[in-house]
C-alpha positions in Angstrom: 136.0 115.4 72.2 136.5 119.2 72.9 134.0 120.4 75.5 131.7 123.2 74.2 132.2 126.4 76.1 129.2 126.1 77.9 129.6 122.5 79.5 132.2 122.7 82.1 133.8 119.5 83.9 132.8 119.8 87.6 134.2 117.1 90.4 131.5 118.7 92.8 128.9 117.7 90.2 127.3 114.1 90.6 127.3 113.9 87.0 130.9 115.3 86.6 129.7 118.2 83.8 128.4 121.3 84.8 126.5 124.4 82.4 128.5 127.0 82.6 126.1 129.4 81.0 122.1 129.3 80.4 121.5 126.9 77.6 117.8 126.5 76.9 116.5 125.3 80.1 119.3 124.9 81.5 121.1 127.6 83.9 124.3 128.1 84.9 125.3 126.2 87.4 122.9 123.2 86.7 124.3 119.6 86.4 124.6 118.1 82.7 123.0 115.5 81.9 120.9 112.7 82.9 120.6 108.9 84.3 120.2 106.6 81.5 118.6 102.9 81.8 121.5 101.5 82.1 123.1 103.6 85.2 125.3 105.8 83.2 125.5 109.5 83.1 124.8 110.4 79.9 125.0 114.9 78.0 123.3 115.7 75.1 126.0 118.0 73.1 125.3 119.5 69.5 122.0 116.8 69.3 124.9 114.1 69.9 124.7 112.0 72.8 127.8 111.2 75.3 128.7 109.3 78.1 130.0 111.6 80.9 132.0 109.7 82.5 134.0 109.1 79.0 134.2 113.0 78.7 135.5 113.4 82.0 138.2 111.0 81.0 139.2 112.9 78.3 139.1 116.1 79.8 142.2 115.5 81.7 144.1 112.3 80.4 143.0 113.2 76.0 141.5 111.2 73.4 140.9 107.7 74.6 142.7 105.3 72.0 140.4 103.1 69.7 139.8 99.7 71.6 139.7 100.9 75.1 136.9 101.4 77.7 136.4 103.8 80.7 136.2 101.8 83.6 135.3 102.7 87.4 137.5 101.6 89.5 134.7 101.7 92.1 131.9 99.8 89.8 129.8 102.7 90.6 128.2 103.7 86.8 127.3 106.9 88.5 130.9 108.2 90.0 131.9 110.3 86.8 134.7 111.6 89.7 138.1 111.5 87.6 139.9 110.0 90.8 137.9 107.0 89.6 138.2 106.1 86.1 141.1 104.9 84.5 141.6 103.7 81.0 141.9 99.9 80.8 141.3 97.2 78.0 137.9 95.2 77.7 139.2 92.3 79.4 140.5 94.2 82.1 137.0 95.9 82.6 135.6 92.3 82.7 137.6 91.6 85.2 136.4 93.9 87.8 133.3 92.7 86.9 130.7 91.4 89.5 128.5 88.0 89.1 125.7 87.7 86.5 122.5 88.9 88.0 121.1 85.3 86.7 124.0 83.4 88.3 122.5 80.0 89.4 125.8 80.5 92.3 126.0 84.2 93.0 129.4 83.4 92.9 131.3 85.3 90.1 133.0 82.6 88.0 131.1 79.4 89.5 127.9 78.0 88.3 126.4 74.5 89.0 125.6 72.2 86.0 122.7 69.8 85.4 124.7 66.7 86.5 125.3 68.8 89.9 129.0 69.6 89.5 130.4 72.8 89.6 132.0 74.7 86.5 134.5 77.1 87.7 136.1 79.7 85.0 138.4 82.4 84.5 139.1 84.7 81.1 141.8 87.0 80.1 142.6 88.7 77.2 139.8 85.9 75.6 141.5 82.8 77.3 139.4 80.9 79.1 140.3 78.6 82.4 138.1 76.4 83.5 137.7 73.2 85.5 135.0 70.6 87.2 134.2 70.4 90.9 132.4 68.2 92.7 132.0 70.7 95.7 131.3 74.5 95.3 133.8 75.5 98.1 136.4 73.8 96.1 135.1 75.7 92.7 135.2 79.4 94.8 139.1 78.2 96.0 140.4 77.5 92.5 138.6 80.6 90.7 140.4 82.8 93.5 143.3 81.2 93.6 143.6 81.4 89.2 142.6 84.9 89.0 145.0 86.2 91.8 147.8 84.5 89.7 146.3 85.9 86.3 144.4 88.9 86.5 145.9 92.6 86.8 146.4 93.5 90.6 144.2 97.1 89.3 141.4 94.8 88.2 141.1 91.9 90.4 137.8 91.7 92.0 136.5 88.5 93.3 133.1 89.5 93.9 
């Protein structure tokens, strides 16, 4: 999307946009946008809502292709700096993923089962690799060890 004249991309701005001009409220100089729910910087342009971090992209790399995400390197939702995103596909973006919140392990990829066991699994590009482990420290060794040999060097993140 082509920035309107009065929203300027700023890498000294926390939300990487920046008014250029006064615009309502707004004054020149003033960060765009705000915080939404989910941690994401998010502009209101033409009553059209953006994500910034998706404008900054496109600022300086152009339109993103159909299919792929922004993703930040850093996993921080709220560093719109364009140092830190990078185009990748959804799986990639899954794998620099961190455990579930509701993880019964906290260990990304490892979860225990009723019978006590472990379940350890790894997906990419919708594949799924799992196994059974009696002990979790064996589970945590495997789910390293398989994502190492197939996840993208850019992505891999084991926490």
């Amino acid at each position: 999307m082509q920035l309107p004249s009065y929203i300027k991309v700023d890498p000294t701005s926390k939300t990487g946009l920046r008014y250029s001009e006064n615009r309502g409220k707004r004054r020149a100089g003033d960060e765009a946008g705000w915080l939404s729910e989910y941690g994401y910087w998010r502009v209101s342009i033409d009553g059209k809502t953006y994500l910034n971090h998706r404008l900054v992209l496109e600022f300086y790399h152009g339109p993103i292709p159909t299919g792929m995400d922004v993703e930040h390197a850093d996993r921080n939702r709220q560093n719109c700096c364009a140092s830190n995103l990078r185009l990748a596909t959804r799986s990639e973006n899954m794998q620099n993923c961190t455990a579930h919140v509701g993880s019964s392990t906290g260990i990304k990829g490892v979860s225990i089962t009723k019978d006590g066991t472990y379940h350890a699994h790894v997906t990419v590009n919708g594949k799924r690799h799992e196994r059974k482990f009696k002990y979790m420290g064996d589970a945590i060794e495997w789910v390293r060890a398989t994502r190492e040999e197939i996840h993208d060097d850019r992505f891999l993140r084991h926490r």
